[in-house]
C-alpha positions in Angstrom: -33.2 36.8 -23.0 -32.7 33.6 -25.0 -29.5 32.0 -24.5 -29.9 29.4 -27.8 -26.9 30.6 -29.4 -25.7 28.9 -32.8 -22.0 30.4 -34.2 -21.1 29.7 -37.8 -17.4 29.2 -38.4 -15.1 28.0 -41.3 -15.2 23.8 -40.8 -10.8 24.6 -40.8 -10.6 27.3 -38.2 -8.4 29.2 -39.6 -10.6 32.5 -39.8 -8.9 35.0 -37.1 -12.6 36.6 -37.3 -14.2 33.6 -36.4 -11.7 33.0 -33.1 -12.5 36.1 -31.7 -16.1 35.4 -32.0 -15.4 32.1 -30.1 -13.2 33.9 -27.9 -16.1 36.4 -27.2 -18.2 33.5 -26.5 -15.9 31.5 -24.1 -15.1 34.6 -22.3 -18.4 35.5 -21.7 -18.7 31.9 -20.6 -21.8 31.5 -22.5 -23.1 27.6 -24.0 -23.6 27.6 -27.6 -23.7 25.3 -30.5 -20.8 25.1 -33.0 -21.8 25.3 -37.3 -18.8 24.4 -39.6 -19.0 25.8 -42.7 -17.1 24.6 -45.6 -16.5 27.4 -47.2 -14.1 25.9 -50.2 -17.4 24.1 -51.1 -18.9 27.5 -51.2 -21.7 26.9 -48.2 -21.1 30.4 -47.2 -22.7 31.0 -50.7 -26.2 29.4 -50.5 -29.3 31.6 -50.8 -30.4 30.5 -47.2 -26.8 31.3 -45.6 -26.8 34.6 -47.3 -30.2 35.9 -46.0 -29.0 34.6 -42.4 -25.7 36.1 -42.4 -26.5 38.9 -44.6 -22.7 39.5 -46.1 -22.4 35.4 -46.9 -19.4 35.6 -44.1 -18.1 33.7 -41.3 -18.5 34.3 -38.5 -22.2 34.7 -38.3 -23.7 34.8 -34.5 -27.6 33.0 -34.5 -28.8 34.3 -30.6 -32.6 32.9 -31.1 -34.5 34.4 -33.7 -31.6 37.4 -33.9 -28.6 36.9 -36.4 -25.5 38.9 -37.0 -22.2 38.5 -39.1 -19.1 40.6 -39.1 -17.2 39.5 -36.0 -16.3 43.2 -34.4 -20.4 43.6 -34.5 -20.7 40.5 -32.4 -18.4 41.4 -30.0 -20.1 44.6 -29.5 -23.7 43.0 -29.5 -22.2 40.4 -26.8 -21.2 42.9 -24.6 -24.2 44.9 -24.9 -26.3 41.6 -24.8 -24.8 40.2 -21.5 -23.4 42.8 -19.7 -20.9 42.8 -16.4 -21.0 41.9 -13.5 -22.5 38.5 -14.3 -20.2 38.7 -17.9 -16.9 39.5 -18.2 -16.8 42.8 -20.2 -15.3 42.2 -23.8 -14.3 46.0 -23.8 -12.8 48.3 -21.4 -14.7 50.2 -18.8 -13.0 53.4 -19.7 -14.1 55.6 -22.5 -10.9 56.3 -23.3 -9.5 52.9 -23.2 -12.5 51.7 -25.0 -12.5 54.1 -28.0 -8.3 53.2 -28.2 -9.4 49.4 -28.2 -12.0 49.7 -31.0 -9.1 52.1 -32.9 -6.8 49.2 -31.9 -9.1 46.4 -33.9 -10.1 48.9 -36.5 -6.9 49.3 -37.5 -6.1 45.3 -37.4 -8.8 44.9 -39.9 -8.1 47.0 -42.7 -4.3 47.7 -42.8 -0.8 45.8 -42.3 -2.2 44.0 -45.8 1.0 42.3 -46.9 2.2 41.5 -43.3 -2.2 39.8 -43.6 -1.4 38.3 -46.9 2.3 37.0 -46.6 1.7 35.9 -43.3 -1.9 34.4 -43.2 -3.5 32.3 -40.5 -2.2 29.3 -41.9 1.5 30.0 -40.6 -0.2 30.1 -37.1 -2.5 26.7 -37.6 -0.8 24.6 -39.9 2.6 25.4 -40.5 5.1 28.3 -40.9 6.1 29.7 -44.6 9.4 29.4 -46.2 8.9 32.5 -48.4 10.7 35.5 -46.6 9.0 39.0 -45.7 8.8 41.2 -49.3 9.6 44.6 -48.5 6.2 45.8 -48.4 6.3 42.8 -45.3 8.7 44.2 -43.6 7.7 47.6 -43.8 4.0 46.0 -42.3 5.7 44.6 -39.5 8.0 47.5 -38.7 4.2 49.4 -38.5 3.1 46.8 -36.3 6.0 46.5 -34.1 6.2 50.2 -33.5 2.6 50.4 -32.5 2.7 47.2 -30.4 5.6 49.2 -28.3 3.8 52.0 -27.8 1.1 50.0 -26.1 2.0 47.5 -24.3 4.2 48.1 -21.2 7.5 46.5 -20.1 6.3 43.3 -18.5 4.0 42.6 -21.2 0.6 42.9 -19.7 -3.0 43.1 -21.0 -3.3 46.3 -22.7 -5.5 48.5 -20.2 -4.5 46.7 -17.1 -7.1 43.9 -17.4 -7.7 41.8 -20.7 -9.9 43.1 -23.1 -10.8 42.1 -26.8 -8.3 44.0 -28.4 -5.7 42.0 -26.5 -6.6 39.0 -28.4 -7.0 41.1 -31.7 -3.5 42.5 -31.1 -1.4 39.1 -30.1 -3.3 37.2 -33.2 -1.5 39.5 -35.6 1.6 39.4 -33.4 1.6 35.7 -33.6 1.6 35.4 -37.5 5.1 36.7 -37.1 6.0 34.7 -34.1 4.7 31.1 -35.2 6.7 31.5 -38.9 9.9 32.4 -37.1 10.2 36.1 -38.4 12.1 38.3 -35.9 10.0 39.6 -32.7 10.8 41.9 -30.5 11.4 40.4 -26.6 8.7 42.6 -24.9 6.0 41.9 -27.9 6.7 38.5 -27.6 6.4 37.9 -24.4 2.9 39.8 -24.3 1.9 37.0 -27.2 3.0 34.3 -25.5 0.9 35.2 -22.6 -2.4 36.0 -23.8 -1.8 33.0 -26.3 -2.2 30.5 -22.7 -5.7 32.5 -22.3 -8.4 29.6 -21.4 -10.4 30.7 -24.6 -7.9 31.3 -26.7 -6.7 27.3 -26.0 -10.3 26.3 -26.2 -9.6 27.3 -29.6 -6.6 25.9 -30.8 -8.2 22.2 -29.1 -10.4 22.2 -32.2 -7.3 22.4 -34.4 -5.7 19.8 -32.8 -9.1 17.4 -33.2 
């Protein structure tokens, strides 16, 4: 299989979709060629973006003459694409812990909107907000918070005993509260703080610092 693999990314990096693409990527610890996309100059708009990416978004995954956007579809096609052993697996072995980590990033994409909103990627990579939690916020955070507990164990490990997509997915979100100062709990802290040292996950932030 081809390994000429182009991703297209926001030129800022501040899309969370676009990191876990790159994470994906990295941890697979496949080579591939970088695309910035202004997207306040509208690039992602063009007719010949649109017809590669198909929904005009970042990120969009180029694997030869194959292309794919929507960042929880690359993952997937990744992990199907290059399989263990020679790739690290993106998803858990486990049916069961694999259905609970696509329920896990389902859930990160389409609900906790104010916590999204109020605290947006921007807190993480370019500085925290001085606006406090609304009560719609709070009550976002609570939600997270409480699910969070229920998954992670005392010490603060990797979801399903080895790391996974999800874990990434789940200490992004965690992290929009931890960067801006907001209150954290100890245990969901700590687990942010560790996969946030992940090699990919720094590979990342290097581009934010260049």
């Amino acid at each position: 299989m081809s390994q000429d693999i182009t991703l297209y990314i926001d030129s800022q990096f501040f899309s969370p979709y676009a990191m876990f693409a790159y994470v994906a990527l990295r941890e697979k610890r496949l080579p591939f060629a970088i695309q910035k996309m202004d997207l306040a100059g509208t690039a992602h708009r063009a007719p010949a973006y649109r017809q590669l990416s198909l929904t005009g978004r970042v990120p969009t995954l180029v694997h030869g003459d194959f292309s794919l956007s929507e960042s929880s579809a690359i993952v997937e096609y990744l992990d199907d694409a290059f399989p263990p052993p020679r790739h690290l697996a993106l998803l858990p072995a486990s049916l069961q812990h694999r259905a609970r980590a696509r329920q896990v990033q389902a859930w990160l994409r389409t609900d906790l909107v104010a916590l999204r909103e109020e605290r947006s990627t921007a807190v993480i990579f370019r500085q925290p907000s001085s606006s406090p939690l609304s009560a719609s916020g709070k009550a976002a955070a609570q939600q997270l918070f409480e699910a969070a507990d229920q998954l992670i164990n005392e010490r603060g490990e990797d979801l399903f005993g080895a790391w996974c997509m999800a874990d990434t997915e789940l200490a992004l979100m965690l992290k929009r509260l931890v960067s801006n100062g907001d209150p954290v709990p100890a245990k969901l802290h700590a687990y942010v703080e560790r996969q946030w040292q992940r090699p990919s996950v720094q590979a990342w932030l290097g581009h934010q610092e260049g």
